[in-house]
C-alpha positions in Angstrom: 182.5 86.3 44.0 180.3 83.9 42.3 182.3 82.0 39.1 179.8 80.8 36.6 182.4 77.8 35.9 181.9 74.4 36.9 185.6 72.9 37.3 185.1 68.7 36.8 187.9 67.3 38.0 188.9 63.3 36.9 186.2 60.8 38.3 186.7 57.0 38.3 184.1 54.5 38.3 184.0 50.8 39.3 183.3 47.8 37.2 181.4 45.0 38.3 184.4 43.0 38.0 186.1 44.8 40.9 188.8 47.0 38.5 188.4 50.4 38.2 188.6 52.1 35.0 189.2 56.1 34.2 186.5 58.5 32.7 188.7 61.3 30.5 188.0 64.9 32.2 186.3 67.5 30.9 188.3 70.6 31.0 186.7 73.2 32.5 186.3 75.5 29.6 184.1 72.8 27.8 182.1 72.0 30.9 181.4 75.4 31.5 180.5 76.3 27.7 178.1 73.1 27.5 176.6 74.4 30.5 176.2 77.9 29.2 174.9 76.8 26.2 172.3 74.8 28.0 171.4 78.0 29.8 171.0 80.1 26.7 168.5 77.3 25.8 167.0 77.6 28.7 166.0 81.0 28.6 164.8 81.2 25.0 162.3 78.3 25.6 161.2 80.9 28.5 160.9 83.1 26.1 158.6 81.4 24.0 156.7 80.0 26.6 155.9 83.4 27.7 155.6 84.4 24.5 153.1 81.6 24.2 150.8 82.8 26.5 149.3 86.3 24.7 147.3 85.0 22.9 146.0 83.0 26.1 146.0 86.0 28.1 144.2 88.1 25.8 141.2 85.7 25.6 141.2 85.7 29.7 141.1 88.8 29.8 137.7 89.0 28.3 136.4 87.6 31.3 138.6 88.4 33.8 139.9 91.2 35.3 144.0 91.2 35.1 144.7 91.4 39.0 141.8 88.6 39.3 144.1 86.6 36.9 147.3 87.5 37.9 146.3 86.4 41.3 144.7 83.1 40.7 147.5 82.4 38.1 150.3 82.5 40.6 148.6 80.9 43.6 148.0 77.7 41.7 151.8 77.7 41.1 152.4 78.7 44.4 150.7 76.1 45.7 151.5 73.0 43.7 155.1 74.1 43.6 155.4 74.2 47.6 153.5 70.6 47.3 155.9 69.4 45.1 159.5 71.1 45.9 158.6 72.0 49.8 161.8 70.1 50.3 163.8 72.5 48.3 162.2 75.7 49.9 163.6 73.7 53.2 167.1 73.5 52.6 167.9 77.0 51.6 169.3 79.1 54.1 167.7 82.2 55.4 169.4 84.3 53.4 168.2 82.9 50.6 164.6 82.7 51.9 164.9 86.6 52.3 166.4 86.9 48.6 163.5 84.7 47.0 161.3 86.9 49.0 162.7 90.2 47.6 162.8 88.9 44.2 159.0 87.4 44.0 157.9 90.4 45.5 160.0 92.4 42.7 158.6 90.8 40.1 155.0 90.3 41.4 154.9 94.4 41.6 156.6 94.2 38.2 153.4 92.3 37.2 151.1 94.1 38.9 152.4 97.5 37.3 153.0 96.1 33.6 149.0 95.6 34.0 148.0 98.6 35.1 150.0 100.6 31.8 148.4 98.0 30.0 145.1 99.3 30.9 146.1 102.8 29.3 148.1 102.0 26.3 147.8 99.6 23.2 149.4 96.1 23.4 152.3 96.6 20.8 153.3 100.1 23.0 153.6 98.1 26.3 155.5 95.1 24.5 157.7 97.7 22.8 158.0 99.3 26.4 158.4 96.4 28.4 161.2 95.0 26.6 163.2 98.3 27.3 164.6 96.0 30.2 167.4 94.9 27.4 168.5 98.3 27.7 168.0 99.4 31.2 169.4 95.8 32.4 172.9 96.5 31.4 172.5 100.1 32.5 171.5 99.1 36.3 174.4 96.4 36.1 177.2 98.7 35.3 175.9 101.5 38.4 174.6 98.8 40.7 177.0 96.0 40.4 180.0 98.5 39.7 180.9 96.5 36.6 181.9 97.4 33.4 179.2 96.4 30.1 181.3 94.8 27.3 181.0 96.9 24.2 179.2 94.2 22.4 176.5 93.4 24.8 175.9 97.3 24.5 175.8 97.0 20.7 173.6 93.9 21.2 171.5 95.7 23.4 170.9 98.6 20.7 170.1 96.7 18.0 167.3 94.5 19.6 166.2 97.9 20.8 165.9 98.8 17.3 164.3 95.0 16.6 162.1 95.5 19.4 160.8 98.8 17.8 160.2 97.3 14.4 158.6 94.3 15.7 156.0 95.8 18.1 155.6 99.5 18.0 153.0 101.0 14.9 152.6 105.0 17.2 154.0 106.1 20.6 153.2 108.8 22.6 154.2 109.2 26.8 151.4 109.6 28.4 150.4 107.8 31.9 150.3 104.5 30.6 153.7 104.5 28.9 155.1 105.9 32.2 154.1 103.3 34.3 154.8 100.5 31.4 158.3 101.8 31.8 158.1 101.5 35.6 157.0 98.3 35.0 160.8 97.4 32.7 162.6 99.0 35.3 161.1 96.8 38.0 161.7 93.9 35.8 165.4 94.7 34.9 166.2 95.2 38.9 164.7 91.1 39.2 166.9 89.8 36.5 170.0 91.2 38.0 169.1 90.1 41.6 168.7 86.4 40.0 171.9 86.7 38.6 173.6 87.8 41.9 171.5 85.2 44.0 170.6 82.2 42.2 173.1 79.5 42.3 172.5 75.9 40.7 172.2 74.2 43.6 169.7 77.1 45.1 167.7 77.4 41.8 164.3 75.1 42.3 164.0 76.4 45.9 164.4 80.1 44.9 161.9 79.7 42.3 159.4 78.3 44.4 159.7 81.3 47.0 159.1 83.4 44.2 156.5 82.1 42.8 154.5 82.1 46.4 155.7 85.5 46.9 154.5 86.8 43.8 151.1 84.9 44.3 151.1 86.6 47.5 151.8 90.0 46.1 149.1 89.2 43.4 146.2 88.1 46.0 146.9 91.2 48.0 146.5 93.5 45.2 143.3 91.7 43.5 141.7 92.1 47.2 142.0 95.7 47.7 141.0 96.3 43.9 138.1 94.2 44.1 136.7 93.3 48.5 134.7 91.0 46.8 136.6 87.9 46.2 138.2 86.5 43.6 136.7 85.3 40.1 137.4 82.2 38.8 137.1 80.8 35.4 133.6 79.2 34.0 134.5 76.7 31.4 137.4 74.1 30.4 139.2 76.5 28.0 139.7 78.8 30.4 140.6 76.6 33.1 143.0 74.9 30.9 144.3 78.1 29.6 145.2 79.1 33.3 146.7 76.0 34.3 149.2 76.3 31.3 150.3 79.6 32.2 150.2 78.7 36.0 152.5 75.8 35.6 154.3 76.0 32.2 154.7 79.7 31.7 154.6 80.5 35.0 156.3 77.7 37.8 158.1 75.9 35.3 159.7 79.1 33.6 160.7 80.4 36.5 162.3 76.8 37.6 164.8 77.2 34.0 165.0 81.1 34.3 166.5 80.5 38.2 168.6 78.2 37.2 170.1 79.7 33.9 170.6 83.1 35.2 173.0 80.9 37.9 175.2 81.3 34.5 174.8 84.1 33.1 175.6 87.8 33.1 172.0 89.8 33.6 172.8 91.6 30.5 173.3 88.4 28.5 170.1 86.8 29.7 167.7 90.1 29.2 168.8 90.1 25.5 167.8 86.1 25.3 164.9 86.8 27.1 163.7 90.2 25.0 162.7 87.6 22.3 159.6 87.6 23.7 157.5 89.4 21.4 158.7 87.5 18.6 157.8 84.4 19.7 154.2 86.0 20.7 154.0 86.9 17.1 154.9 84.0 15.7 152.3 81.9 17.5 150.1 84.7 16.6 150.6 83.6 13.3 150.4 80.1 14.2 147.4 80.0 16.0 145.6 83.1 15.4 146.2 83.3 11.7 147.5 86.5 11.6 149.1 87.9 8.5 153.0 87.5 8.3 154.8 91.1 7.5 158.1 92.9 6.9 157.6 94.5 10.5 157.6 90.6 11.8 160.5 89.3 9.5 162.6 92.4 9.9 162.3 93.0 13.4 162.9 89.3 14.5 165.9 89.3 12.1 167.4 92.2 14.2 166.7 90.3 17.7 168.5 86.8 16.2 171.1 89.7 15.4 171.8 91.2 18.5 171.7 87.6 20.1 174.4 86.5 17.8 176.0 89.8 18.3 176.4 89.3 22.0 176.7 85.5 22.1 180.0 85.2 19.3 183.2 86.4 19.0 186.7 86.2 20.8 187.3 84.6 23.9 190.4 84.2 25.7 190.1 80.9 27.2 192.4 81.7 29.8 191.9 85.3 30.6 189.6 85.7 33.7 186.5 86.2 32.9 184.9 89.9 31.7 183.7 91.6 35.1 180.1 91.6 33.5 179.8 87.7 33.5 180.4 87.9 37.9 177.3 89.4 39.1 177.0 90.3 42.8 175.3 92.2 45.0 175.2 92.8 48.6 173.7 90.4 50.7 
């Protein structure tokens, strides 16, 4: 079993002078909640970095086709990642090779699914759906990971539910495109609880590179059979520059900190960080795009700092062992 728990033990450091003087140790409690904090961080900054890029996306989209984009998006961070971290992707094991693998190819199809129900439904009903993963992320946990859901990540879980509903969703109806949106947050809820079982700090930037290629792999493949033709690419400097931020901001880079803070964190913790999403789209909406601030905006992301808060705060033994939920594993 994996402990997210970095024990420091005392370390000692020379002085020019030849004496040797004592650095106070960090118990392991604080070492470990610095580092969880840091890893909360990290994932809403994923957030809003994905969050970020809708307003991006949508303007692409105008001129490109989605698997054209999503294809071209993750092989330029496939490929400047390998360039940059090849010596990472080198020094994991095969095992984890084969689990960056699965997971890139998870998410890719996640992608590539999420797209397609976007065709056939409105924006705010695939955001609404999408972020069911809060939901269904604790639900896989508990049957896949045999692991028993805390009663206040399940409470958590509901009310952003509830947030996410306010936030995003104006009608609803289940036809195709809500099936396959909901696909799509199953797919999605299955990847964040591989990266908890797999990812380890020291494995992180390699893992996230092999997903990254994979899912540019996945991506290329698909865009080819959907369009023999070859691949479109974009005609002016916004668009361009619009790509290359979400290929290397909210695309490698995100992935790098997601990898990494999932190392140290339960899946169900991190799905409820990371189901702030829409929120941040709207606010830089608002921001960017000028659109009007309403109760559905200011109630709904209310209930999502909520359920954070919710899930995030209240007793914990300090020495009890830690809640089966916050050891992920799976099966190699």
């Amino acid at each position: 079993m994996r402990l997210p728990m970095h024990i420091q033990r005392s370390s000692y450091r020379r002085a020019q002078s030849g004496s040797i003087a004592t650095v106070p140790p960090q118990s392991p409690q604080t070492a470990s909640s610095r580092t969880v904090l840091l890893a909360l961080i990290g994932l809403l900054v994923v957030a809003a970095a994905w969050g970020s890029s809708f307003p991006l996306t949508k303007s692409l989209l105008h001129r490109m086709t989605a698997l054209n984009f999503l294809a071209v998006r993750f092989a330029i961070a496939g490929v400047i990642m390998l360039v940059l971290f090849h010596r990472a992707v080198r020094a994991l094991p095969r095992r984890a090779l084969l689990h960056g693998g699965i997971l890139g190819v998870t998410y890719g199809v996640a992608q590539i699914v999420q797209t397609t129900g976007l065709a056939h439904t409105s924006a705010s009903v695939s955001g609404f759906i999408t972020g069911m993963y809060v939901v269904l992320t604790p639900i896989c946990a508990a049957v896949l990971l045999k692991s028993a859901i805390s009663s206040r990540v399940w409470i958590g879980a509901a009310v952003a539910t509830v947030g996410l509903a306010i936030l995003a969703l104006t009608g609803f109806s289940m036809g195709f495109g809500e099936a396959v949106t909901l696909l799509s947050a199953f797919i999605y809820a299955l990847h964040i609880i591989g990266l908890g079982s797999w990812s380890t700090a020291g494995s992180a930037l390699g893992l996230a590179v092999v997903q990254i290629v994979a899912t540019g792999f996945v991506s290329l493949v698909a865009a080819t059979i959907a369009d023999p033709g070859g691949l479109t690419l974009p005609g002016n400097l916004f668009d361009w520059t619009a790509l290359l931020y979400m290929a290397l901001i909210s695309g490698a880079l995100a992935m790098i900190v997601q990898s990494w803070a999932q190392a140290h964190l339960a899946p169900s913790r991190a799905a409820i960080i990371m189901s702030t999403e829409p929120g941040w789209a709207a606010l830089f909406a608002i921001i960017f795009l000028n659109e009007p601030f309403g109760w559905r905006i200011a109630v709904g992301g209310t209930l999502m700092l909520v359920a954070m808060v919710i899930v995030e705060t209240g007793p914990r033994n300090s020495r009890a062992a830690p809640h089966p939920d916050e050891l992920p594993k799976l099966a190699a």
